[in-house]
C-alpha positions, -999 to +999 in steps of 0.1 A: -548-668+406-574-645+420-580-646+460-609-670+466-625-682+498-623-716+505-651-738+508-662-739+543-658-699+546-678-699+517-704-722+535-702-699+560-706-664+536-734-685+522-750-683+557-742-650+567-760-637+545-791-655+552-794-630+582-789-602+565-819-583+544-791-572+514-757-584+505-748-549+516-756-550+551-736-585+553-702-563+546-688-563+585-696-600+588-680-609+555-649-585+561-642-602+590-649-640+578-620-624+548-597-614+576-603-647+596-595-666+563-565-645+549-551-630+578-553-593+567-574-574+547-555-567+511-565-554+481-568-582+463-593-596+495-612-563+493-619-568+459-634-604+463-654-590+494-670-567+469-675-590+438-693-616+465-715-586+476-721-567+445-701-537+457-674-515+451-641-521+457-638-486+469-667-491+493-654-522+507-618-503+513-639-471+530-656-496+554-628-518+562-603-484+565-629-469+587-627-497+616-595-504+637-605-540+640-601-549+602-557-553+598-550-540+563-514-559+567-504-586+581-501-591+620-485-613+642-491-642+657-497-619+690-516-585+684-511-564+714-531-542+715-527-511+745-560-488+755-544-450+756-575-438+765-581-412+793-584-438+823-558-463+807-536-434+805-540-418+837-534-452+854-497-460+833-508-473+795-480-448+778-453-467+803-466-499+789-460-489+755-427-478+761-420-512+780-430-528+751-411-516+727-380-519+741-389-548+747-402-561+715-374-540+696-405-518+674-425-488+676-466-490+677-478-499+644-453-525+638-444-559+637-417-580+653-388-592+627-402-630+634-438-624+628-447-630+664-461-596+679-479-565+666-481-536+689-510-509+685-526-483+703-564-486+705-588-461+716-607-478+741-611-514+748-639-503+772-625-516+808-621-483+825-626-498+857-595-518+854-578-502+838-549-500+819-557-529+798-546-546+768-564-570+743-534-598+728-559-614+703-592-619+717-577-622+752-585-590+778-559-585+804-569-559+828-551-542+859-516-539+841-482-529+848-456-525+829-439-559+848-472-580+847-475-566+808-438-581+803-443-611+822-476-616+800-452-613+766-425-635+783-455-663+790-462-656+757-431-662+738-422-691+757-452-707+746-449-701+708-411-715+714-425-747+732-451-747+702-423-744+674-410-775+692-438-797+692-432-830+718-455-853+737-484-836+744-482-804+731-501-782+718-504-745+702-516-722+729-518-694+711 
């Protein structure tokens, strides 16, 4: 069966591109409703992006290539993502990479074996002022070291493993 979106992100398509002047000019907002629904960005996701918009598949791909934010695989439940730009650098991102991949066991670009982090490099994340920085989801954490960054992935394991175990209570933090 061919990748479809599901009926409220269609509702919400539906409205996006009420703002819009073309179905063109909708292609970030509807790239990222895609990713929101399916996780990543495949082929098969690309293509339904473009039939909805009336383009072609090999525009949708050089849009959603060109921009770091769309994941053209799939991610973990954690991205963490690490600013190696010029003031993240100079104040210790590269030893925060390193820290996290031995701790993590992978190399930037990849994912953990259980599908719970993703570690990339970004460009900027546009905190100079406190920096280094990294982004885990939608979540800014500024003013890093490498032991605050590992306590931050310790925090965050421990909570998908209290998550996994559901009890009284709980719920998903991530």
């Amino acid at each position: 069966m061919a990748v479809q979106f599901s009926e409220e992100t269609h509702k919400q398509f539906e409205d996006v591109l009420t703002r819009y002047p073309t179905k063109q000019a909708a292609i970030l907002p509807t790239l990222w409703l895609a990713q929101t629904e399916f996780g990543y960005l495949s082929p098969a996701v690309m293509e339904h992006v473009a039939d909805l918009l009336d383009l072609s598949p090999a525009y949708v791909h050089g849009v959603a290539t060109f921009y770091t934010m769309f994941y053209k695989e799939p991610m973990g439940k954690c991205h963490v993502q690490v600013c190696t730009n010029l003031s993240c650098t100079l104040r210790g991102a590269e030893k925060i990479v390193h820290c996290l991949e031995d701790r993590l066991g992978v190399k930037v670009g990849q994912t953990t074996g259980d599908k719970m982090f993703s570690l990339s490099e970004v460009e900027c994340l546009g905190s100079c002022g406190t920096a280094p920085v990294i982004q885990v989801n939608d979540d800014y954490h500024e003013n890093q070291t490498p032991e605050s960054t590992l306590g931050l992935i310790d925090e965050l394991a421990k909570q998908a493993e209290s998550a996994s175990t559901p009890g009284p209570g709980t719920s998903n933090p991530l």
